[in-house]
PDB file of N, CA, C and O in Angstrom, chain B, residues numbered from 101:
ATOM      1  N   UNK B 101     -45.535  -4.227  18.340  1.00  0.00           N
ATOM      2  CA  UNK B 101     -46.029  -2.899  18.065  1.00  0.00           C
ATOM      3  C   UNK B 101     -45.495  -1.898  19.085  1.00  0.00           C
ATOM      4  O   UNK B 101     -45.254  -0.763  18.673  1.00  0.00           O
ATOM      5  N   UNK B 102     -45.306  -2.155  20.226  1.00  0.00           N
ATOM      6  CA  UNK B 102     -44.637  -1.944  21.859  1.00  0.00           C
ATOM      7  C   UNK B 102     -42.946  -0.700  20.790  1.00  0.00           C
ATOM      8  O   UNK B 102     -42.762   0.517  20.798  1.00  0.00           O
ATOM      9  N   UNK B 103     -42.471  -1.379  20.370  1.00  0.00           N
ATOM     10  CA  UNK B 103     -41.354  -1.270  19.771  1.00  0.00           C
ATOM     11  C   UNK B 103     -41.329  -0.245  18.588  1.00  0.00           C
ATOM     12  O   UNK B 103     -40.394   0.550  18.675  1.00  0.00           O
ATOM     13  N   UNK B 104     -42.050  -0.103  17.629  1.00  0.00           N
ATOM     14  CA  UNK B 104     -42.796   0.402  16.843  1.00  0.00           C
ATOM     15  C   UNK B 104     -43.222   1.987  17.169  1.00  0.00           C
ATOM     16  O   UNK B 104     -43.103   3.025  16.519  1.00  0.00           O
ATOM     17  N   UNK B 105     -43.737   1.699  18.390  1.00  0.00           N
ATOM     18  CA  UNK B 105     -44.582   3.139  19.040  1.00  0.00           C
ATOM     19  C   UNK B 105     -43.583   4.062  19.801  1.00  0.00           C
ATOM     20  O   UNK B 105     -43.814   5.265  19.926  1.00  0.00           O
ATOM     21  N   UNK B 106     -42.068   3.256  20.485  1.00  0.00           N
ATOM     22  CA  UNK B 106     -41.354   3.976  21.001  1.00  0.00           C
ATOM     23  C   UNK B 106     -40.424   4.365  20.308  1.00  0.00           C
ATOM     24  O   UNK B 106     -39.651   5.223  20.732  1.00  0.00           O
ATOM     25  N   UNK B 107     -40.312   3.868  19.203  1.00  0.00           N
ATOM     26  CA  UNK B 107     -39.234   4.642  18.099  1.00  0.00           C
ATOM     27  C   UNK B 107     -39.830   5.840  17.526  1.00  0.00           C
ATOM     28  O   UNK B 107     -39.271   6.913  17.298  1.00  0.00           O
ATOM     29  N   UNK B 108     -41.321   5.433  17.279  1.00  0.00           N
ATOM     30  CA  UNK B 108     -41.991   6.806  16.945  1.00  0.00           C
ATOM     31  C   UNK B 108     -41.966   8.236  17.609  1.00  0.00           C
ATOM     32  O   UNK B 108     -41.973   9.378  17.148  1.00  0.00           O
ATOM     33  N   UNK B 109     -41.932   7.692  18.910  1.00  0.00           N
ATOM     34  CA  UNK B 109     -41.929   8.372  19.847  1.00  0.00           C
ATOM     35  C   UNK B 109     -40.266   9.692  19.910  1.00  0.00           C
ATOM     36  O   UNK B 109     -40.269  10.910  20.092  1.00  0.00           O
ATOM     37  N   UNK B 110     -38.965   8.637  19.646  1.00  0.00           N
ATOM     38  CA  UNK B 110     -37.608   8.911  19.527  1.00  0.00           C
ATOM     39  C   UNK B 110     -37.696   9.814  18.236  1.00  0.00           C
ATOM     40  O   UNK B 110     -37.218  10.928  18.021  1.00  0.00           O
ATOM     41  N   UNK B 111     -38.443   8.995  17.461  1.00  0.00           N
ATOM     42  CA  UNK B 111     -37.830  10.506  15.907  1.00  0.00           C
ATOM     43  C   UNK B 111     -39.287  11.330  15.854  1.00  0.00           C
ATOM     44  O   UNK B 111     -39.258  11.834  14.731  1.00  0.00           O
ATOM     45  N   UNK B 112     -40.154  11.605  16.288  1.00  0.00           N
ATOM     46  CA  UNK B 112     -40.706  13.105  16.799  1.00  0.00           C
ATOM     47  C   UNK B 112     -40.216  13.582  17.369  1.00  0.00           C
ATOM     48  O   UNK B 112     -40.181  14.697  16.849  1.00  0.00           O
ATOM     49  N   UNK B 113     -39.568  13.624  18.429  1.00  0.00           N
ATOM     50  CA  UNK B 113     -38.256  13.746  19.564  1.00  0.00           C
ATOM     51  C   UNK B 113     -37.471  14.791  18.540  1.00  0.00           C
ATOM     52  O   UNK B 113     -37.479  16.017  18.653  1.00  0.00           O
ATOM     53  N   UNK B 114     -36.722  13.942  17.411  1.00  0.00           N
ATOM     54  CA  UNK B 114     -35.613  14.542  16.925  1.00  0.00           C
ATOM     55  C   UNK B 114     -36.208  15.215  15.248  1.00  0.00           C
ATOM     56  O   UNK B 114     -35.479  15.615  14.341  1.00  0.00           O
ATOM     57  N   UNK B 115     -37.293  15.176  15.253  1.00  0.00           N
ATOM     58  CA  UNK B 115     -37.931  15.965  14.281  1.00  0.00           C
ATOM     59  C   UNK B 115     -38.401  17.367  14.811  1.00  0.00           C
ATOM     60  O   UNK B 115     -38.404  18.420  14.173  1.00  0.00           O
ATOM     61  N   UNK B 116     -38.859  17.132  16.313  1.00  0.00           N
ATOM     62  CA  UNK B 116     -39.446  18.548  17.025  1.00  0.00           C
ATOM     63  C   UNK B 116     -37.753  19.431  16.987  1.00  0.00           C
ATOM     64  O   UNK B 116     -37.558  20.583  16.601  1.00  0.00           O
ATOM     65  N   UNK B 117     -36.752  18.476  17.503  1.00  0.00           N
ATOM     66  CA  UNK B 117     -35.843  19.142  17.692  1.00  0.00           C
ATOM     67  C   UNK B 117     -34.846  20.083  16.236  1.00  0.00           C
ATOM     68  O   UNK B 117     -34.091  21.052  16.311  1.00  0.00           O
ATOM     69  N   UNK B 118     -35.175  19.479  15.358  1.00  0.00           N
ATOM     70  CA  UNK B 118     -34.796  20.163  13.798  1.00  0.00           C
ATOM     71  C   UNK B 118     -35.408  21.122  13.367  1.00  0.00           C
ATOM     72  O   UNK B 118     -34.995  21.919  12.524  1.00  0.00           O
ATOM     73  N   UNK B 119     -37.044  21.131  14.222  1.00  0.00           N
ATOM     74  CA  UNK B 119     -37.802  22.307  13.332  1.00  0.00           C
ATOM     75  C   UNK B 119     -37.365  23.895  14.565  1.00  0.00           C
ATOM     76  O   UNK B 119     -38.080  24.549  15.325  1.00  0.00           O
ATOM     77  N   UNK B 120     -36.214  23.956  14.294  1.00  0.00           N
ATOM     78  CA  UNK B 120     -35.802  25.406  15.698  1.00  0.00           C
ATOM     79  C   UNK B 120     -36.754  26.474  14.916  1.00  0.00           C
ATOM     80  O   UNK B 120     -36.595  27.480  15.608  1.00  0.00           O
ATOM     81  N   UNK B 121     -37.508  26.773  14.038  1.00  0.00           N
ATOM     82  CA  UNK B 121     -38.436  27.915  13.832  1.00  0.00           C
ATOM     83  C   UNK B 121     -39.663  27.456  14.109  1.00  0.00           C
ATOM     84  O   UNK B 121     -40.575  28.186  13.721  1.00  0.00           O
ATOM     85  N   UNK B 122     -39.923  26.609  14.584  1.00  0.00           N
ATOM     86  CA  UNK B 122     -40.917  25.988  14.886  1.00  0.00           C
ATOM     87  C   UNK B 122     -42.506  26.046  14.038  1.00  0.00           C
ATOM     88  O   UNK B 122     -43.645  26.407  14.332  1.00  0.00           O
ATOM     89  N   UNK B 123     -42.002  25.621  13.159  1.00  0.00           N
ATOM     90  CA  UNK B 123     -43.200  25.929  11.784  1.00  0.00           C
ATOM     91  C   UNK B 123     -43.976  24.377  11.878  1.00  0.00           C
ATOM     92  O   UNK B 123     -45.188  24.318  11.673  1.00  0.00           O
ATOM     93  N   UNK B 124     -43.349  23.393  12.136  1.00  0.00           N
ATOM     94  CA  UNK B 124     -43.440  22.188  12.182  1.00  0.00           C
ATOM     95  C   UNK B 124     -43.196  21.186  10.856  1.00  0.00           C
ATOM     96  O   UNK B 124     -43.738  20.171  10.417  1.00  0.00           O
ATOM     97  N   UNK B 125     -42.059  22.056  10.465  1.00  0.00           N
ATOM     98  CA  UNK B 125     -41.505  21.571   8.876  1.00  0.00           C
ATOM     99  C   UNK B 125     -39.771  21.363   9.227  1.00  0.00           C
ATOM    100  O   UNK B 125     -39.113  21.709  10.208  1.00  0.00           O
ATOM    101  N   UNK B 126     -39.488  20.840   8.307  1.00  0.00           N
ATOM    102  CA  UNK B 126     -38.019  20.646   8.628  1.00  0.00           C
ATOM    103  C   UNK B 126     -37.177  20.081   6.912  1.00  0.00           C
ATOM    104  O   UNK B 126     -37.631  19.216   6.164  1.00  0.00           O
ATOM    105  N   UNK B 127     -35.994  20.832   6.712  1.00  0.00           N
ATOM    106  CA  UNK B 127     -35.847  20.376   5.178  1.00  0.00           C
ATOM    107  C   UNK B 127     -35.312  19.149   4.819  1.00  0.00           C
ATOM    108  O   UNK B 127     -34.683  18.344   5.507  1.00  0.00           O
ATOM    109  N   UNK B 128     -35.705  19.100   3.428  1.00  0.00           N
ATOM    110  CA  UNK B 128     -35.402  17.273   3.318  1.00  0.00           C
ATOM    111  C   UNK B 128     -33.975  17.461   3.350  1.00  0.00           C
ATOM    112  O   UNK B 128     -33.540  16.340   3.086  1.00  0.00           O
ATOM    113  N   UNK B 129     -33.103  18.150   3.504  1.00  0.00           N
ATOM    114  CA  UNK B 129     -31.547  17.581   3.455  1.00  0.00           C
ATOM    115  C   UNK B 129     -30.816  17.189   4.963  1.00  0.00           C
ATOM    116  O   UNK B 129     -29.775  16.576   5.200  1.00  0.00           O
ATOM    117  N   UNK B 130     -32.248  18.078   6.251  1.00  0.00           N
ATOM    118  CA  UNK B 130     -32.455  17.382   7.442  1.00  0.00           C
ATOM    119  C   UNK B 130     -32.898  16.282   7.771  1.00  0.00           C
ATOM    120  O   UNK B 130     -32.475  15.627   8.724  1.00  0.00           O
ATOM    121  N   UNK B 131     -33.857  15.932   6.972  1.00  0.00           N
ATOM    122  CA  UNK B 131     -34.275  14.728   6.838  1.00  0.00           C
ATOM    123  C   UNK B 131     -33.474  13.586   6.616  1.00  0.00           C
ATOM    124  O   UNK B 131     -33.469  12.575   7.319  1.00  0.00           O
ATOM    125  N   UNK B 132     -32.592  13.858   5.297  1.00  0.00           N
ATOM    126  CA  UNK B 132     -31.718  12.613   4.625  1.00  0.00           C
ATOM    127  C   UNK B 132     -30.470  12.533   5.764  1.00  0.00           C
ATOM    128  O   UNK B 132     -29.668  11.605   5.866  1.00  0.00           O
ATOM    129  N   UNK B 133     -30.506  13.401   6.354  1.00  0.00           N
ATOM    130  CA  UNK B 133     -29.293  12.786   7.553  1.00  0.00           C
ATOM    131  C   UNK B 133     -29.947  12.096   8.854  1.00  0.00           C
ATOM    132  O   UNK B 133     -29.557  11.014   9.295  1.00  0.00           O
ATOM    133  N   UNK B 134     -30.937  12.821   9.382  1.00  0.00           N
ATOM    134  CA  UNK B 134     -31.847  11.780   9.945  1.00  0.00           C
ATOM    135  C   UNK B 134     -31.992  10.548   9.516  1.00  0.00           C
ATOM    136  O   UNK B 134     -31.305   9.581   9.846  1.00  0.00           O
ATOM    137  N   UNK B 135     -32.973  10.570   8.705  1.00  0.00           N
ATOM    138  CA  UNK B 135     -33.028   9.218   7.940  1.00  0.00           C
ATOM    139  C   UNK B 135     -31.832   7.900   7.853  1.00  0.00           C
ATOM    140  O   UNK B 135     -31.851   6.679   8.010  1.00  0.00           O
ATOM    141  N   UNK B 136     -30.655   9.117   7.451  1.00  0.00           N
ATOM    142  CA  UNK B 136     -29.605   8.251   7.497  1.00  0.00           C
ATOM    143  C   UNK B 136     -28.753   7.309   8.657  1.00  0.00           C
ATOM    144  O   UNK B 136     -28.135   6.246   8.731  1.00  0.00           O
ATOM    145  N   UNK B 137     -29.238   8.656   9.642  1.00  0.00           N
ATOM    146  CA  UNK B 137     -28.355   7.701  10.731  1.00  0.00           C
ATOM    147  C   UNK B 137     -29.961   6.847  11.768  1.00  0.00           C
ATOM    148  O   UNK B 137     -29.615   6.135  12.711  1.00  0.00           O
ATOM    149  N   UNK B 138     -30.809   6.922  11.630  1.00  0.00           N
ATOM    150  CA  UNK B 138     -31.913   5.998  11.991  1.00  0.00           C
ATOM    151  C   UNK B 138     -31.618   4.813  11.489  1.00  0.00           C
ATOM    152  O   UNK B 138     -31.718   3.862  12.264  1.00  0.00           O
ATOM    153  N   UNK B 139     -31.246   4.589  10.287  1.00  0.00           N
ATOM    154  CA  UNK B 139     -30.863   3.531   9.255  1.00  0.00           C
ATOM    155  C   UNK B 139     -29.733   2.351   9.912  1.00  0.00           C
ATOM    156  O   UNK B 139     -29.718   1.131  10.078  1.00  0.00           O
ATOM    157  N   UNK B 140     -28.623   3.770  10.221  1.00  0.00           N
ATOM    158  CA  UNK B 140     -27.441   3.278  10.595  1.00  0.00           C
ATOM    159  C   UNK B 140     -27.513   2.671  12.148  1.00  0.00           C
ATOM    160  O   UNK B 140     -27.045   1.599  12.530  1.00  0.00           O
ATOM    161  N   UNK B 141     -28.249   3.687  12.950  1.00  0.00           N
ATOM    162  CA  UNK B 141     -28.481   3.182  14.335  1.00  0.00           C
ATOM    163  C   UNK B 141     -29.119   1.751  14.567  1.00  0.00           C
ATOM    164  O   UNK B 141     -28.734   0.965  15.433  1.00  0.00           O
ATOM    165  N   UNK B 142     -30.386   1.473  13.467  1.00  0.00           N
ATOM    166  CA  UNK B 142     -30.749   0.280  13.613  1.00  0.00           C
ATOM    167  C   UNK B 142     -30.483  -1.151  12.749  1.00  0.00           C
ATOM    168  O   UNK B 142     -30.986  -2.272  12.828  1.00  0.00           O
ATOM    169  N   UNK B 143     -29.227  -0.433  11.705  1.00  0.00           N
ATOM    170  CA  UNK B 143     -28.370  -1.428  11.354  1.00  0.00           C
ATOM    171  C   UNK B 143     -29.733  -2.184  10.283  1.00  0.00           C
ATOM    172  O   UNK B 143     -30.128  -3.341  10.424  1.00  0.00           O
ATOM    173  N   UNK B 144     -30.248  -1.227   9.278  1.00  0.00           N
ATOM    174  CA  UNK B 144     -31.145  -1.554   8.621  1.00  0.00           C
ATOM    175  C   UNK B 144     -30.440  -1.149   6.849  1.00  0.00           C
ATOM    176  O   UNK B 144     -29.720  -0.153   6.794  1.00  0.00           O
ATOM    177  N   UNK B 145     -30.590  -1.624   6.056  1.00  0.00           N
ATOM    178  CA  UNK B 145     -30.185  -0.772   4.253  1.00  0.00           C
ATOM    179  C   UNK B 145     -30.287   0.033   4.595  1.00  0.00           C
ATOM    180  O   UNK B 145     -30.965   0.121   5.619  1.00  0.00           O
ATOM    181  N   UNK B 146     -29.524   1.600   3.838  1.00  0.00           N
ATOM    182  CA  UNK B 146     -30.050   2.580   3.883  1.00  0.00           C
ATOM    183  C   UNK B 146     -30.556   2.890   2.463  1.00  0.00           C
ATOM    184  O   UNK B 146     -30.011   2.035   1.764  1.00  0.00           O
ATOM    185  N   UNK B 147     -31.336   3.692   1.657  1.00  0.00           N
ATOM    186  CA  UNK B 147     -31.800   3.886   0.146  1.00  0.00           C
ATOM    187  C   UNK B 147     -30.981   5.627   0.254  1.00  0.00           C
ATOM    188  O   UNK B 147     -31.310   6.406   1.149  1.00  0.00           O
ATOM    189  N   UNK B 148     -30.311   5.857  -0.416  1.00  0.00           N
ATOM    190  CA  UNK B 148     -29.784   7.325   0.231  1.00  0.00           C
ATOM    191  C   UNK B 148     -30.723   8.355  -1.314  1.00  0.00           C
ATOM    192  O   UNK B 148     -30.724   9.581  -1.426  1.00  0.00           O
ATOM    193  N   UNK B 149     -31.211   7.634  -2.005  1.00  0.00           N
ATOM    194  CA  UNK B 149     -32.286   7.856  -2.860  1.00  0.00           C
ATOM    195  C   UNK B 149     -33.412   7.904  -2.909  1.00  0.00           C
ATOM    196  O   UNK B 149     -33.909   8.538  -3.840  1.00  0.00           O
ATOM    197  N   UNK B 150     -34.224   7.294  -1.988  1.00  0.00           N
ATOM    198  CA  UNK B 150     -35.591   7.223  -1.440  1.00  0.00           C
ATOM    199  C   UNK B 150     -35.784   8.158  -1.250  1.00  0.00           C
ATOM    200  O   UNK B 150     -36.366   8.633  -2.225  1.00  0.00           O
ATOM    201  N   UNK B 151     -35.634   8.953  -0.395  1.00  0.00           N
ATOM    202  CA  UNK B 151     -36.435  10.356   0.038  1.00  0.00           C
ATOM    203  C   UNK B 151     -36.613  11.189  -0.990  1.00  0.00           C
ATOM    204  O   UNK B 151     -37.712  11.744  -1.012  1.00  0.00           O
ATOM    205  N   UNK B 152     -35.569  11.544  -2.186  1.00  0.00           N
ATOM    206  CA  UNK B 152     -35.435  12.419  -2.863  1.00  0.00           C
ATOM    207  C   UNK B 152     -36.813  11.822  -3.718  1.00  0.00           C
ATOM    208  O   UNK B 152     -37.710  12.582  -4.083  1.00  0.00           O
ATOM    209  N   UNK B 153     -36.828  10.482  -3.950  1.00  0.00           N
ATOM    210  CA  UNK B 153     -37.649   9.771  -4.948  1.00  0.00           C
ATOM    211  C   UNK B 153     -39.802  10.115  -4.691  1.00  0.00           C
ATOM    212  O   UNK B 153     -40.836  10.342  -5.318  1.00  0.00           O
ATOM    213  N   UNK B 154     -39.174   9.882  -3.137  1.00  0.00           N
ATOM    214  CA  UNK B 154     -40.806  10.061  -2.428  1.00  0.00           C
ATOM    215  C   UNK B 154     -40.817  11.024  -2.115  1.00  0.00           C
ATOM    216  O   UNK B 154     -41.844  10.974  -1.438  1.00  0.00           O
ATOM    217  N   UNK B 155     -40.389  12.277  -2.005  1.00  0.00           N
ATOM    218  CA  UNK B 155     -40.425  14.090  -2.171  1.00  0.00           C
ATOM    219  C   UNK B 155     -40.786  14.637  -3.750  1.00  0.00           C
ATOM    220  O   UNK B 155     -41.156  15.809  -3.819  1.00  0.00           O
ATOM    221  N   UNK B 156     -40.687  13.731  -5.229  1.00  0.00           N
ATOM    222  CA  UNK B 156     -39.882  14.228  -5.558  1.00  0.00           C
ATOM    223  C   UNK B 156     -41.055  15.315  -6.674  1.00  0.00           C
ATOM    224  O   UNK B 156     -40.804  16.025  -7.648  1.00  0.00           O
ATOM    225  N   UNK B 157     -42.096  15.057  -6.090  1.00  0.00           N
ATOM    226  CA  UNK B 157     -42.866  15.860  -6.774  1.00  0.00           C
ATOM    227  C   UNK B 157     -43.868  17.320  -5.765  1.00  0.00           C
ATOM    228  O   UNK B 157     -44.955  17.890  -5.858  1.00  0.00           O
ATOM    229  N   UNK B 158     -42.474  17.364  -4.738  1.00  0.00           N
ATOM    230  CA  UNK B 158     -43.070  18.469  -3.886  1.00  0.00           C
ATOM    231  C   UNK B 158     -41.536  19.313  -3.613  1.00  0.00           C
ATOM    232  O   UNK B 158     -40.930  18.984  -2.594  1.00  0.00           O
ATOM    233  N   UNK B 159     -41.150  19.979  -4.167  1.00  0.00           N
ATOM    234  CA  UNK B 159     -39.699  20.278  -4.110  1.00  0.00           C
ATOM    235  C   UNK B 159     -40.091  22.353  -3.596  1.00  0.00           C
ATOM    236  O   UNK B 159     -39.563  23.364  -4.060  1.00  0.00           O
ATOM    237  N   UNK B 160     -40.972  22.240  -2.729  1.00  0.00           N
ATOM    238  CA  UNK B 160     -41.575  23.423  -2.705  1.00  0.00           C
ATOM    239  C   UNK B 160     -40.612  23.654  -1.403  1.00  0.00           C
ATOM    240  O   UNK B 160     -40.651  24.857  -1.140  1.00  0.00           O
ATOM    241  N   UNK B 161     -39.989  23.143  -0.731  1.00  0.00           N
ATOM    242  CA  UNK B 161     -39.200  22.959   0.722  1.00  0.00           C
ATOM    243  C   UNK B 161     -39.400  22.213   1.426  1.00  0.00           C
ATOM    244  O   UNK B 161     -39.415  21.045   1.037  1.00  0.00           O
ATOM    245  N   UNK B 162     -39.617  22.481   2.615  1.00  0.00           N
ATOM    246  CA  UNK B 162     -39.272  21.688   4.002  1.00  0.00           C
ATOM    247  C   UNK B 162     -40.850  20.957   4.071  1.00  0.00           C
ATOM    248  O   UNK B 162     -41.965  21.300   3.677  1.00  0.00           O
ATOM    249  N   UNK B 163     -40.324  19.831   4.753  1.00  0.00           N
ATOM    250  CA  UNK B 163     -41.416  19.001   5.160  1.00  0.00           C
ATOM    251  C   UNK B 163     -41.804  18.791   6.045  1.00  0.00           C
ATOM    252  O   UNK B 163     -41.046  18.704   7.012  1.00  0.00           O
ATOM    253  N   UNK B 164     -43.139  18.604   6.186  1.00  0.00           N
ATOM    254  CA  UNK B 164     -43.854  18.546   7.613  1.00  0.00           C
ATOM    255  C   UNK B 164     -43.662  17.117   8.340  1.00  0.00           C
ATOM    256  O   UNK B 164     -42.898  16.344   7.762  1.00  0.00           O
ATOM    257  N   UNK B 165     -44.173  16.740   9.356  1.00  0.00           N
ATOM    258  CA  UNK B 165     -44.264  15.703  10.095  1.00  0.00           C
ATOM    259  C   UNK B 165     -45.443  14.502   9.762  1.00  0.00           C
ATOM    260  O   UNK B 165     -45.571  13.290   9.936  1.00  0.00           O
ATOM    261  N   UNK B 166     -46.077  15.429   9.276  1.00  0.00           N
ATOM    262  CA  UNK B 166     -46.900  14.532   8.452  1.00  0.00           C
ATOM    263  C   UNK B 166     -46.613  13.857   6.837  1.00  0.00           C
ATOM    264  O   UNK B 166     -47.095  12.797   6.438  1.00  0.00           O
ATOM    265  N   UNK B 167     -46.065  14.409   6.363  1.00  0.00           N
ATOM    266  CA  UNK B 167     -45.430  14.097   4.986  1.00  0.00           C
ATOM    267  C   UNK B 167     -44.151  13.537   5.167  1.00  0.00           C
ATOM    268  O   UNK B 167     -43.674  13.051   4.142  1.00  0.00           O
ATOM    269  N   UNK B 168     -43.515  13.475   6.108  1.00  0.00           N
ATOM    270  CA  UNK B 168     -42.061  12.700   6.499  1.00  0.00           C
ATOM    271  C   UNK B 168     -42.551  11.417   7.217  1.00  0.00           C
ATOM    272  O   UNK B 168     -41.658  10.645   7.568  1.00  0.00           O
ATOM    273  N   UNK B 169     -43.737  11.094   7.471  1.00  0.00           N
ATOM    274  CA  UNK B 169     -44.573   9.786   8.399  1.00  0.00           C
ATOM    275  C   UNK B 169     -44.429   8.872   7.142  1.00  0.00           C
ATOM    276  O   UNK B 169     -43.644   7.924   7.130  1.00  0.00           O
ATOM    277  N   UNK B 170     -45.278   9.226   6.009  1.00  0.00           N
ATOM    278  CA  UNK B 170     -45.031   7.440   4.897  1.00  0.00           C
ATOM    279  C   UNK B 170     -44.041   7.568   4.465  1.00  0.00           C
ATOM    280  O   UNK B 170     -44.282   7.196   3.317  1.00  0.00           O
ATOM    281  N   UNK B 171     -42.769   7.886   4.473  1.00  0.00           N
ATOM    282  CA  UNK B 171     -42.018   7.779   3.955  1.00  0.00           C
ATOM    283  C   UNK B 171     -40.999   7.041   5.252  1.00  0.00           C
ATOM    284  O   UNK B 171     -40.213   6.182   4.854  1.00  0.00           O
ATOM    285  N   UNK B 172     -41.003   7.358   6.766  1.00  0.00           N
ATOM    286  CA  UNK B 172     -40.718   6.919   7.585  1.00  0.00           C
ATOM    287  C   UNK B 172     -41.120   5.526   7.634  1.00  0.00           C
ATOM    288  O   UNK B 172     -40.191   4.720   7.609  1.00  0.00           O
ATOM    289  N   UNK B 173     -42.491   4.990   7.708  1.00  0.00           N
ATOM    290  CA  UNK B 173     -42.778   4.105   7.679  1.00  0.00           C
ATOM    291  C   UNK B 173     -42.960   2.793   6.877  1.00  0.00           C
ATOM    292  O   UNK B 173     -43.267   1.650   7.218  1.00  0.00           O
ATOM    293  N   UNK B 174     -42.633   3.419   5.580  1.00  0.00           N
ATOM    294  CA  UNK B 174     -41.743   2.536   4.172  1.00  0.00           C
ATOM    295  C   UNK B 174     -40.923   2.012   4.252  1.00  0.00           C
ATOM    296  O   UNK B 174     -40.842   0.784   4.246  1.00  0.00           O
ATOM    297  N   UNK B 175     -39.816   3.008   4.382  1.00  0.00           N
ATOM    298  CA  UNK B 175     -38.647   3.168   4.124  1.00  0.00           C
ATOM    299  C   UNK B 175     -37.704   2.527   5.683  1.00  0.00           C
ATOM    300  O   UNK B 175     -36.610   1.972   5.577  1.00  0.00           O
ATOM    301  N   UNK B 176     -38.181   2.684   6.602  1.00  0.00           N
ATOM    302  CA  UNK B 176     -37.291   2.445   7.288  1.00  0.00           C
ATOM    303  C   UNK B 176     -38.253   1.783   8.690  1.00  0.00           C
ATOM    304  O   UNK B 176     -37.548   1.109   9.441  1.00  0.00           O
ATOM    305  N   UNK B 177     -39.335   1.863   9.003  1.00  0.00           N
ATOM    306  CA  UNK B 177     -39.549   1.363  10.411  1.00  0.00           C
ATOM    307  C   UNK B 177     -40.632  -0.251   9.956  1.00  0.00           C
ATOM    308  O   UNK B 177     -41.028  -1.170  10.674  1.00  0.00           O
ATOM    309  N   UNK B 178     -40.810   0.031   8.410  1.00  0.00           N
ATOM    310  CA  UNK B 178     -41.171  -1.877   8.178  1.00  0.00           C
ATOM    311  C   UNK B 178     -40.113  -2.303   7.651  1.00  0.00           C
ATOM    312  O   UNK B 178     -40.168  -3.486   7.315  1.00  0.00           O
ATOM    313  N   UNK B 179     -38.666  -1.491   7.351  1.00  0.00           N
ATOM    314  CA  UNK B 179     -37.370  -2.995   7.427  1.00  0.00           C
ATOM    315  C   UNK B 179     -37.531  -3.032   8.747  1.00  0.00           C
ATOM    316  O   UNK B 179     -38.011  -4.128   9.034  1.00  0.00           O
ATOM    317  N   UNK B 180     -37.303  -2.123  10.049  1.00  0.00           N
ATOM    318  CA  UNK B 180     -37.428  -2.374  11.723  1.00  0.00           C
ATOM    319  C   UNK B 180     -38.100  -3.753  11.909  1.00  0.00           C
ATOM    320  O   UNK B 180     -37.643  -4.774  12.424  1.00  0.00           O
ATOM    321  N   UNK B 181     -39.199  -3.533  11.402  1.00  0.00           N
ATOM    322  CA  UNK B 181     -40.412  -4.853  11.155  1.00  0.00           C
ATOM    323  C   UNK B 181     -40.151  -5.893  11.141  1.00  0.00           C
ATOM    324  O   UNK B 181     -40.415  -6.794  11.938  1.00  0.00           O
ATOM    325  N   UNK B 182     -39.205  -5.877   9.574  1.00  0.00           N
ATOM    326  CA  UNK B 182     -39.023  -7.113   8.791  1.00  0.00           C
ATOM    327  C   UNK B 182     -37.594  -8.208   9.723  1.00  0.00           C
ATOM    328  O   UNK B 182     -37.363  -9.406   9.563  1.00  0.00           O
ATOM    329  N   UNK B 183     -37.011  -7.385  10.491  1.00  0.00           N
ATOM    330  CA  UNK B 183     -35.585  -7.620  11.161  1.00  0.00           C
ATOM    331  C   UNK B 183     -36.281  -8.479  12.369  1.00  0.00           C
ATOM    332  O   UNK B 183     -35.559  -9.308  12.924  1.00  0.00           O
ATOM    333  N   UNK B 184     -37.284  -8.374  12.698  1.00  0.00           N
ATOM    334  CA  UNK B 184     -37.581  -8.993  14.152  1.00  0.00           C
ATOM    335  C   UNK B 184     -38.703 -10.375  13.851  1.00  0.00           C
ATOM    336  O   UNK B 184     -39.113 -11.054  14.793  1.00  0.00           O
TER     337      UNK B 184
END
């Protein structure tokens, strides 16, 4: 869990750093490159379809930190999980 909590820690990091208007939203096409290279950094699948899939009934804009969390934690930090 040690492991878990400090990655969390790394992409709030780089989520605070995307929202430069500081609304605490950031758009999903920021997201899907995030996403993407989190993927790539930890050498996990990437779904380059997922996000669009789990957004896809809020297409109102940018997403918060809270609405980018289950989709983080789906999608990419329980393969993290599944790898160890």
């Amino acid at each position: 869990m040690a492991l878990r909590d400090e990655l969390l820690k790394s992409i709030w990091h780089a989520f605070t750093a995307l929202d430069v208007d500081k609304s605490g939203k950031v758009s999903k096409s920021q997201l899907k490159v995030l996403s993407h290279n989190l993927c790539t950094v930890m050498k996990i699948p990437h779904d380059p379809v997922a996000l669009e899939e789990h957004f896809k009934d809020d297409d109102e804009g940018p997403v918060s930190n809270q609405g980018y969390m289950p989709y983080l934690n789906k999608f990419i930090l329980d393969k993290v999980s599944q790898q160890l």
